[in-house]
MMTF fields as JSON, N, C-alpha, C and O atoms, coordinates in Angstrom:
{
  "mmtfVersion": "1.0.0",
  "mmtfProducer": "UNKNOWN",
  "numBonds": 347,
  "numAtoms": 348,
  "numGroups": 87,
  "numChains": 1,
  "numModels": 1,
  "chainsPerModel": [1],
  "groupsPerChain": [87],
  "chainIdList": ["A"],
  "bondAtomList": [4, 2, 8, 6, 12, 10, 16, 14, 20, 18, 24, 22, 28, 26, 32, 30, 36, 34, 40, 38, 44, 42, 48, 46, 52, 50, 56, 54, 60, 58, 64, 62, 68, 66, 72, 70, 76, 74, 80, 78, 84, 82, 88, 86, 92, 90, 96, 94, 100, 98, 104, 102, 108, 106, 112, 110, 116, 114, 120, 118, 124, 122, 128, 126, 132, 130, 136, 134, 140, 138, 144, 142, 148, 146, 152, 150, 156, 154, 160, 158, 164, 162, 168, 166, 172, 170, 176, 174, 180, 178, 184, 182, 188, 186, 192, 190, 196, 194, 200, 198, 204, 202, 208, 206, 212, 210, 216, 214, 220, 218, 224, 222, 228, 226, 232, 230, 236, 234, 240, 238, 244, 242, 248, 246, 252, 250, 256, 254, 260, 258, 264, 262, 268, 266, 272, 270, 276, 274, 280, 278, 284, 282, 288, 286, 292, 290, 296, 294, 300, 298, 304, 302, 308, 306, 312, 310, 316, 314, 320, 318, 324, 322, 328, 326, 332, 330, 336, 334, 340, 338, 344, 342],
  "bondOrderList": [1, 1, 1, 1, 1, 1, 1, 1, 1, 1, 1, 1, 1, 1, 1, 1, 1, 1, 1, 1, 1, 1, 1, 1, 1, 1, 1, 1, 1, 1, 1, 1, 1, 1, 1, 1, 1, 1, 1, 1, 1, 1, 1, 1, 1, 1, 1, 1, 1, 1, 1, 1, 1, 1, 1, 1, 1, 1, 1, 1, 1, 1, 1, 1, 1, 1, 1, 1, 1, 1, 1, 1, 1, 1, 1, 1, 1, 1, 1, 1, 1, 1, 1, 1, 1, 1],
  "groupList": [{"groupName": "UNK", "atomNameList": ["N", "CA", "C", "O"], "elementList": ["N", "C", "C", "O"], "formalChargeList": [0, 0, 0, 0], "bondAtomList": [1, 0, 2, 1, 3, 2], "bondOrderList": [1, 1, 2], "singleLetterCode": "X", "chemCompType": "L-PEPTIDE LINKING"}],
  "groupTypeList": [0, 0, 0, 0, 0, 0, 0, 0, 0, 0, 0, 0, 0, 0, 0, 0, 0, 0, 0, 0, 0, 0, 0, 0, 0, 0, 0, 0, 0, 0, 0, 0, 0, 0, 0, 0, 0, 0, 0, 0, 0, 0, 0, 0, 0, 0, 0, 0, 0, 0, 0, 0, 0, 0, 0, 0, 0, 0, 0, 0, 0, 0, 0, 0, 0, 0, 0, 0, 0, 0, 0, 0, 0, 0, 0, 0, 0, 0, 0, 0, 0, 0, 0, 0, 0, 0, 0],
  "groupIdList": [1, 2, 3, 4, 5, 6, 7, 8, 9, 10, 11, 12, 13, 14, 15, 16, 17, 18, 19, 20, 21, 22, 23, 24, 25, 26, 27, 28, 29, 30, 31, 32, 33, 34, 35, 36, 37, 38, 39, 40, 41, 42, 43, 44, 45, 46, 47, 48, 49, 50, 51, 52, 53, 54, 55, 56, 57, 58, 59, 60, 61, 62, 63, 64, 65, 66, 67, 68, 69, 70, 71, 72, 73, 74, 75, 76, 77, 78, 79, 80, 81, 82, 83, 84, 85, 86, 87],
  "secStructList": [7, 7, 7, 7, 7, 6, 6, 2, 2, 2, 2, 2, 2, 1, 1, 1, 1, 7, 2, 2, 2, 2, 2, 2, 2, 2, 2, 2, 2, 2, 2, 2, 2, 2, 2, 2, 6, 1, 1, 7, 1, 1, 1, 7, 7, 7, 1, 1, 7, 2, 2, 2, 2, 2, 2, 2, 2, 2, 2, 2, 2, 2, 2, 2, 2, 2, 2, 2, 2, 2, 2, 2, 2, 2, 2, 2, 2, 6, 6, 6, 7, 7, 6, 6, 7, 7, 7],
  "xCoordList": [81.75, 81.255, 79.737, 79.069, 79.126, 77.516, 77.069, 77.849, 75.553, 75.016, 74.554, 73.506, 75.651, 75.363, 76.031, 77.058, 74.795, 75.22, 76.132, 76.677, 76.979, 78.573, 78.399, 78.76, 77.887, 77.705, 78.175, 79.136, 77.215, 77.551, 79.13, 80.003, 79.402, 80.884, 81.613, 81.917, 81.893, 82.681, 82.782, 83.886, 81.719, 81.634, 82.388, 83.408, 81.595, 82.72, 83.742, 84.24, 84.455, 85.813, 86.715, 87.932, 86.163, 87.148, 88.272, 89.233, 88.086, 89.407, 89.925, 91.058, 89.649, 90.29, 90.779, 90.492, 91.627, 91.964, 93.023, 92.882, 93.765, 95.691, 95.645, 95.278, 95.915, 96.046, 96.565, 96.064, 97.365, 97.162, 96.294, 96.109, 95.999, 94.571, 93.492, 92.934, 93.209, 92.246, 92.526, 91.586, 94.076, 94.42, 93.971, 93.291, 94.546, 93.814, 92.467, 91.95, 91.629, 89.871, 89.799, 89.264, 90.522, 90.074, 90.438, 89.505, 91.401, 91.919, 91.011, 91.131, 90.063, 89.155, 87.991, 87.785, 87.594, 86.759, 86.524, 85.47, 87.678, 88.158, 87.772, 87.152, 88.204, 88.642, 87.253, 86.889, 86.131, 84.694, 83.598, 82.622, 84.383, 83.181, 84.04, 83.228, 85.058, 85.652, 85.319, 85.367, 84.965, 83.867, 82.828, 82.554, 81.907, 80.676, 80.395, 79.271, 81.443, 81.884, 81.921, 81.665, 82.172, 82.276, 81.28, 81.491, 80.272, 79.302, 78.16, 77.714, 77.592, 76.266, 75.069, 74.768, 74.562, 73.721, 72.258, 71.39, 71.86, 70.697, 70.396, 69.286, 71.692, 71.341, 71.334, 71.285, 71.387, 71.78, 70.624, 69.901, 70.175, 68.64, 69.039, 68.584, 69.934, 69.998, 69.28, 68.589, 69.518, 68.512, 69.775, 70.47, 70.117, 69.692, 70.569, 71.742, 70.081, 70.52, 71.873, 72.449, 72.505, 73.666, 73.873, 74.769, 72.958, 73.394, 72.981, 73.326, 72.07, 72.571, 73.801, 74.281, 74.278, 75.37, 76.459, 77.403, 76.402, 77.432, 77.741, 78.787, 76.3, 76.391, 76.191, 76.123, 76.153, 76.758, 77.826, 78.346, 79.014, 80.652, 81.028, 82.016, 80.486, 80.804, 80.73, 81.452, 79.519, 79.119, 80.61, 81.429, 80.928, 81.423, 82.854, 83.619, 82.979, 84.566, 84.783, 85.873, 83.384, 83.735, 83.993, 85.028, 82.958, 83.559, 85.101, 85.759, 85.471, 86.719, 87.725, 88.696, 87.396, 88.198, 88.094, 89.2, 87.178, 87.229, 87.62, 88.265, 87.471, 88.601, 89.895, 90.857, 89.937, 91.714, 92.693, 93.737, 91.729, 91.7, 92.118, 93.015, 91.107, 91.133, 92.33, 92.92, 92.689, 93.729, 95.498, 96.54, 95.089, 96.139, 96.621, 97.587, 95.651, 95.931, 96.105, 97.328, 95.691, 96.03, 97.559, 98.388, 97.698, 99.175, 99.816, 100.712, 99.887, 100.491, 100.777, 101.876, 99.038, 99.258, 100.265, 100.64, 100.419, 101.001, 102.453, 103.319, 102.619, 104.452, 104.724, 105.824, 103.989, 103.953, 105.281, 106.339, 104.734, 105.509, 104.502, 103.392, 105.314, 104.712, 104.799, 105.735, 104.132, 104.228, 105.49, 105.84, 106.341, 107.773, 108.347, 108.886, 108.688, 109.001, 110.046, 111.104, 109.698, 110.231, 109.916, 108.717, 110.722, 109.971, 109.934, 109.419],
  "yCoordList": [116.474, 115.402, 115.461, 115.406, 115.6, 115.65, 114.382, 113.435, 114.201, 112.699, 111.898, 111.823, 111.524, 110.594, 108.711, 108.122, 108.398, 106.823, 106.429, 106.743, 105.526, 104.537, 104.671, 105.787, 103.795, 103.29, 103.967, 103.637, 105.109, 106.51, 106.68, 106.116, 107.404, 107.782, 106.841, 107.227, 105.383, 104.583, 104.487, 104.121, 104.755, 104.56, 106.19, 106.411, 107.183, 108.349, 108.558, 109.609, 107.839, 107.855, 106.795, 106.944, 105.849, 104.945, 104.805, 104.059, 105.663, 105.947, 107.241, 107.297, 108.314, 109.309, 110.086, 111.259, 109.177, 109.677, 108.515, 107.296, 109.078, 108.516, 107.351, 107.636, 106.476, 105.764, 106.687, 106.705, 107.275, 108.38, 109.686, 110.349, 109.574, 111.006, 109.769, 110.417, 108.723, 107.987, 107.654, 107.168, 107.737, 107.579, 108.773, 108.748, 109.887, 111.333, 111.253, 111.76, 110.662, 110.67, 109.891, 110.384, 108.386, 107.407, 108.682, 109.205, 108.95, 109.964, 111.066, 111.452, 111.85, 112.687, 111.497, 111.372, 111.037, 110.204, 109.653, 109.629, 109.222, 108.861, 109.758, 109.452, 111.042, 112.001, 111.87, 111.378, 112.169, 112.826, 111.283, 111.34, 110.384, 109.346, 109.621, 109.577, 109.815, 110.146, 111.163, 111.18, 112.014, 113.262, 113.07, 113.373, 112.244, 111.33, 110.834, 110.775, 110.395, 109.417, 110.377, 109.666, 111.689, 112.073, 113.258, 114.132, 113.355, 113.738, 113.144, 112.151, 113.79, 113.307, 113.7, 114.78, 112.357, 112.666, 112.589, 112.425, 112.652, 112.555, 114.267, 114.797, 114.922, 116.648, 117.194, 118.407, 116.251, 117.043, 116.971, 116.052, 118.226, 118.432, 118.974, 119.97, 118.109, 118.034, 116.999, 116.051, 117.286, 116.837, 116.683, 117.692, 115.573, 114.298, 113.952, 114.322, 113.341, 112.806, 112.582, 112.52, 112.439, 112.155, 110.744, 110.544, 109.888, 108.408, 107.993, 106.838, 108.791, 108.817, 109.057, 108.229, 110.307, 110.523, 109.929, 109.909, 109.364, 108.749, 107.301, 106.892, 106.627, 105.476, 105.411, 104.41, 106.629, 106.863, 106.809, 106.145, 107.711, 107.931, 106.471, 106.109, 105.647, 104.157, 103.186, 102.398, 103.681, 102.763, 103.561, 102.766, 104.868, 105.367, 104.608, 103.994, 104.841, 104.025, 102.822, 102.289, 102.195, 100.622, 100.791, 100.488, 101.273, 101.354, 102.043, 101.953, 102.789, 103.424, 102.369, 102.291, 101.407, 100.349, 99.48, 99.066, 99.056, 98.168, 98.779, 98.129, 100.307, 100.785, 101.04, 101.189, 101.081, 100.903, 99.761, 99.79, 98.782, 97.375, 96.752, 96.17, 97.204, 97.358, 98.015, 97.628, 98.982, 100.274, 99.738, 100.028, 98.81, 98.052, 96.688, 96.545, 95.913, 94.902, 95.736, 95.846, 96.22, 97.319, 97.333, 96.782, 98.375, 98.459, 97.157, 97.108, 95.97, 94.842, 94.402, 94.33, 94.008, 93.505, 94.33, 93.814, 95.523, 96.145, 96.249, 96.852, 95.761, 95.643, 93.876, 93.334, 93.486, 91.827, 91.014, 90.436, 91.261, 90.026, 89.269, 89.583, 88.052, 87.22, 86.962, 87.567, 86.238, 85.953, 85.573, 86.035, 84.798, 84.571, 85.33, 85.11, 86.627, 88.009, 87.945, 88.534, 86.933, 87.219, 88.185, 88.442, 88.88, 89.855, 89.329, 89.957],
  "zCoordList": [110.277, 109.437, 109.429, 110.461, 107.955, 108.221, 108.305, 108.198, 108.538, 109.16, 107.462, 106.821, 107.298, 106.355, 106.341, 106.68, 105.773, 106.183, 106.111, 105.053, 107.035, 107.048, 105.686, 105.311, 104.59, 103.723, 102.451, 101.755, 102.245, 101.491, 101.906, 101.246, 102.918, 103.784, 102.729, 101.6, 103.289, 102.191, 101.142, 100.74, 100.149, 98.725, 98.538, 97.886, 99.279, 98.601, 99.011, 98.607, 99.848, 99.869, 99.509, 99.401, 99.348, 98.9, 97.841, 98.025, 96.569, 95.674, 96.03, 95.551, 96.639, 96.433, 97.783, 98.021, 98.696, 100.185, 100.518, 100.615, 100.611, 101.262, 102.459, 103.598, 102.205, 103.991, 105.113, 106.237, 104.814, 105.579, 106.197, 107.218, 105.127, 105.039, 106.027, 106.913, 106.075, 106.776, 107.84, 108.468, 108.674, 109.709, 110.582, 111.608, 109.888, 110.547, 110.601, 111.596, 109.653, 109.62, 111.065, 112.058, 111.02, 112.277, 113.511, 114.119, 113.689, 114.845, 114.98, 116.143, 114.309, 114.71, 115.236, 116.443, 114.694, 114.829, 116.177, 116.812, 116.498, 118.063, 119.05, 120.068, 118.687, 119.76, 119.776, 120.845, 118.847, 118.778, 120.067, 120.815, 119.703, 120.349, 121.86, 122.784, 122.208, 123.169, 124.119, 125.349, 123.254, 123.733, 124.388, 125.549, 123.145, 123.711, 124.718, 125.218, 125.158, 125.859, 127.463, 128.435, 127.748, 128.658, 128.715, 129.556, 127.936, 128.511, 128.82, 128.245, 129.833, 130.687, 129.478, 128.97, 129.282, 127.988, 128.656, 127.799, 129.731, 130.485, 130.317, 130.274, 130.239, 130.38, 129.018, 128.81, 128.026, 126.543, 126.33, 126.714, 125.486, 124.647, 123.113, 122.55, 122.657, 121.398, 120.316, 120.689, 119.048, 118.169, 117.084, 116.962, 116.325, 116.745, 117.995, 118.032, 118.878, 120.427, 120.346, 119.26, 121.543, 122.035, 121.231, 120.411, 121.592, 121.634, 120.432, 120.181, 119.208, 118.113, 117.269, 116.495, 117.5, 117.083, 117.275, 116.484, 118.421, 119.101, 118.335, 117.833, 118.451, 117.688, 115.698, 114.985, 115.37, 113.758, 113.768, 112.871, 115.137, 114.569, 114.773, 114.134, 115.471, 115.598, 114.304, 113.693, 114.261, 112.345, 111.663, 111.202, 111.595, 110.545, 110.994, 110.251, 112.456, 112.54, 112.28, 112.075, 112.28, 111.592, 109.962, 109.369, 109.474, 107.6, 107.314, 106.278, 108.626, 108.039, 108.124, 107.372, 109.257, 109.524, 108.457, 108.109, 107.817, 106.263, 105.425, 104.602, 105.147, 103.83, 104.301, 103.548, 105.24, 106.147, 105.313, 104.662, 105.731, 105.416, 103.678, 103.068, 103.529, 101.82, 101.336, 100.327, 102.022, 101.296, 101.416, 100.829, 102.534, 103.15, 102.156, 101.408, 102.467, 101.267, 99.923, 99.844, 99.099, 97.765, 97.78, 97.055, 99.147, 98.86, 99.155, 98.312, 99.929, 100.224, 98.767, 98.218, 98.044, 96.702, 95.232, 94.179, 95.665, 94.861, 95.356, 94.723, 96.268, 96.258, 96.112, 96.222, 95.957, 95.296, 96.485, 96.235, 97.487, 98.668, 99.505, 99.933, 99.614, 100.043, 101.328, 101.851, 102.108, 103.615, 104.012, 105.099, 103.385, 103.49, 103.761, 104.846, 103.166, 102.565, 101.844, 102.062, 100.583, 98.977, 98.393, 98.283, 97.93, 96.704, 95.472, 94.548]
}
């Protein structure tokens, strides 16, 4: 994934990727801050930093979580049931 803003990320994906296809996105996503997560970033001499990157896949896992969201209600509203569960 290149370093581009949550923001961007959402707008270009939002019509054209499967609730599914975004479950696999959240699941890399995971594994990658998970990663993060177990290295010693006092020894990394990378550019942009550990705890940059780290805290972009976070922004990005939050926007994936609002088009999750979005993609979810879509389909809810498009099978037209109600909280009851009338159809």
């Amino acid at each position: 994934m290149s370093m581009i803003s949550p923001e961007t990320y959402l707008e270009q994906n939002k019509d054209n990727i499967s609730y599914e296809e975004l479950l696999l996105i959240r699941d890399e996503i995971i594994e990658i801050i998970k990663d993060y997560e177990k290295t010693d970033w006092d020894s990394s001499d990378i550019c942009p930093s550990l705890s940059s990157l780290y805290q972009a896949r976070l922004k990005y896992l939050g926007k994936l979580f609002e088009l999750m969201a979005n993609k979810v209600r879509d389909m809810k509203l498009g099978s037209k049931r109600n909280c009851r569960g009338d159809s």
